[in-house]
N, C-alpha and C positions, 0 to 999 in steps of 0.2 A: 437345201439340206440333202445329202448323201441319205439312198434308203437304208431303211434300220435293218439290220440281219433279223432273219425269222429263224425258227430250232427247224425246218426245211434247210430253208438258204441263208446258214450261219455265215458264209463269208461273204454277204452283199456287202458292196459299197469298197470291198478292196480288189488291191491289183496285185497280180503277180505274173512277174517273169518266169518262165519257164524255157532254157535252153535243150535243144536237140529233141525239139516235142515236135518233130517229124512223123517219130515213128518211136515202135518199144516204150520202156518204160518213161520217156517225158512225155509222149504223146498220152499214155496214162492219165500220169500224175495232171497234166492240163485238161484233161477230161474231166477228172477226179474234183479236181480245184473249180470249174467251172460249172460241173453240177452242183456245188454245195455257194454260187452266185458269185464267185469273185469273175472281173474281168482279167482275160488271162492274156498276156502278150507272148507270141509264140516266135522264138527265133531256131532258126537254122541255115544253112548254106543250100537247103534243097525246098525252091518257093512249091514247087507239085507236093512234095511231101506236107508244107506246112499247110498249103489252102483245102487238102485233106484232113487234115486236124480239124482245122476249122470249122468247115463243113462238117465234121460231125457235132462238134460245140453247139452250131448252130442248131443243130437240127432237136437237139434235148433244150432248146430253148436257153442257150448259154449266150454269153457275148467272148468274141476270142481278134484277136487282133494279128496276124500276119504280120512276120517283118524278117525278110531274108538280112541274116548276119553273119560272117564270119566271128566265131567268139575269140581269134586267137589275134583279132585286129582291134587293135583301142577304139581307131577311129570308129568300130563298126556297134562297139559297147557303148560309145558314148551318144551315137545316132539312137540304137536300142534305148537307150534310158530316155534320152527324150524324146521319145515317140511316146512312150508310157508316159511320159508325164504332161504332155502336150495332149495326148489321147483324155487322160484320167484325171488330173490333175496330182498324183503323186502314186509313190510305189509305196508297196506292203511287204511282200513276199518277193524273194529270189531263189529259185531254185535251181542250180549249178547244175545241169543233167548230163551237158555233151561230153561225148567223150568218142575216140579212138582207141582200136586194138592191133596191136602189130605182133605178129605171134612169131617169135625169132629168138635164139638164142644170142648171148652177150656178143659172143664172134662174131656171129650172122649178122647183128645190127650194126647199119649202118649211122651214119649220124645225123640223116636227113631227118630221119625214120624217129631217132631219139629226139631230137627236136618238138616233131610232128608230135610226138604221143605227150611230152613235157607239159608241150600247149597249149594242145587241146583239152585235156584231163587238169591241167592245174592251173597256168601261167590264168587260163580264160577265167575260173575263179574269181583268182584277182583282179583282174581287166574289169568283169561284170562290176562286182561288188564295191571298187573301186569307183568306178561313177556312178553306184547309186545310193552311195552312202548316206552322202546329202538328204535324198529322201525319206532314205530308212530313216533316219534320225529325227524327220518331222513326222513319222508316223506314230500312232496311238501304238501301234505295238508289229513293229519290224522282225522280220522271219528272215534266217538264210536258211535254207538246206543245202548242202554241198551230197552230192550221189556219188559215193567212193565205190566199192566193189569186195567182194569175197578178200580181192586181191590187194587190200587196202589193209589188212590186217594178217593173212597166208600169204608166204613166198612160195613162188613156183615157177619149175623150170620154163624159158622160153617164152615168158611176158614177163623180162628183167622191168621192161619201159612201164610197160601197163604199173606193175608193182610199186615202182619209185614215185610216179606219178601219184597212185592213190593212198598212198603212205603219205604224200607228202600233202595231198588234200586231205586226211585226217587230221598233221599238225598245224594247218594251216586253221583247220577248226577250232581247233583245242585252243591255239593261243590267240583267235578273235573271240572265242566266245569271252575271253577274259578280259579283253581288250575293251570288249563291245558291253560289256555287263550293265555299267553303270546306266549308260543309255537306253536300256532295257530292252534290249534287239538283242535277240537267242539266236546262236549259231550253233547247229547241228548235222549231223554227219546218218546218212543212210549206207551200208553195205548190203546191197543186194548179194546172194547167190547167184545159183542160174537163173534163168526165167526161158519161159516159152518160145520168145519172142526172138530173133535177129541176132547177132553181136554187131558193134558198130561194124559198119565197111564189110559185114559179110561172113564178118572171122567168126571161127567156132568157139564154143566157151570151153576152155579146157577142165575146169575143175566144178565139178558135177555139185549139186547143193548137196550136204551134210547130211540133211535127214531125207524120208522116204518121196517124198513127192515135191518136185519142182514146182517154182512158184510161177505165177501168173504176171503180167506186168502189173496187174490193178492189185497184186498184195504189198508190190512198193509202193504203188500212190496211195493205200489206204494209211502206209504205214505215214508216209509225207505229209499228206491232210490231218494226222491227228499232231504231229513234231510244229503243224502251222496252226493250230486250234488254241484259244484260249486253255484247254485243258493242260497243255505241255508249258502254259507261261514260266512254269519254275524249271525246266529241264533245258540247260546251255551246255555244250560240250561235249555232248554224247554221243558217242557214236554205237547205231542200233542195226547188228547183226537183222539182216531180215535173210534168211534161207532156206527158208521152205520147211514142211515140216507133216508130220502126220494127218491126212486126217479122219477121222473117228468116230464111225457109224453110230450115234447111239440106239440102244434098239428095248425097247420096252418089254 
């Protein structure tokens, strides 16, 4: 018997994928997920970055599994899934994180570049979710998150790719969560602002979060672990602005 989740460690006994949990906000959100007990499987194309992850997983007494992938390669999502399921015995949770940023104007870009950003931000999406549906399906209650961006809902000059890309991972949201309804697998959408942390590949974040203070990468995985909680069971389709935001000494 799977152990029973405790109000500590509500997500023992499941698994989740988590892409581009290297570093920034998937490395988070797989922190996040694995201190509250699920086993977390951690993909990216950089094995140093991921066996850091890990290592820290381990070290708060999590369990985290390592598995260098390219997400923009089928073959490399379809090894990913069964590793999880071979590891676990099925998946729970998906959460879409990786992504690329190419900071260039529509002239500027090349088409290698348009490719690259399509791929990695969206096509991989698909590719993931796409071989693990199977599982989701046999789970008690199957999660996607897909990790859009500020830039998923604001156009702005000189990340044409970034834009299209997470435009198109919102609709991509929107019409699986409908898709997916009946089967009771919630597919929902994060836009981070800024954060602290990195941009993919080095790149600067051009558009500054909204409100007064920049968020941390741990106020997207708080916002992730609550979208993957029973609490969100009714909430499909949504896509939730997280960008930072005041905050407010209270003083007696």
């Amino acid at each position: 018997m799977p152990p029973q989740p405790s109000s500590a460690r509500p997500f023992s006994g499941e698994t989740a994928i988590v892409t581009g949990a290297g570093r920034g906000i998937g490395r988070a959100i797989a922190r996040t997920f694995a201190e509250a007990g699920a086993t977390v499987v951690l993909a990216s194309r950089t094995p140093g970055e991921l066996d850091r992850t890990a290592e820290e997983i381990a070290r708060v007494g999590g369990r985290a599994i390592a598995h260098p992938a390219d997400v923009t390669r089928k073959a490399d999502m379809e090894a990913l899934v069964r590793r999880a399921i071979d590891a676990t015995g099925g998946i729970d949770i998906l959460v879409n994180n990786a992504g690329v940023f190419v900071m260039k104007t529509l002239a500027e870009l090349e088409e290698a570049e348009w490719d690259r950003v399509l791929s990695t931000n969206l096509k991989s999406a698909y590719l993931l979710i796409h071989a693990a549906l199977p599982s989701l399906r046999r789970s008690a209650r199957g999660r996607i998150l897909n990790i859009a961006s500020i830039h998923a809902t604001v156009g702005e000059e000189s990340v044409v790719a970034h834009c299209a890309a997470k435009f198109g991972l919102v609709g991509l949201t929107k019409a699986l969560a409908s898709e997916l309804r009946e089967a009771g697998i919630t597919v929902n959408a994060i836009c981070p602002g800024s954060t602290e942390s990195e941009a993919p590949d080095g790149a600067p974040r051009l558009h500054t979060a909204p409100l007064v203070e920049k968020l941390n990468d741990e106020d997207v995985a708080a916002a992730a672990l609550f979208l993957a909680s029973p609490a969100a069971a009714a909430i499909t389709g949504a896509v939730l602005d997280v960008w930072g935001g005041t905050r407010v000494e209270i003083r007696s």
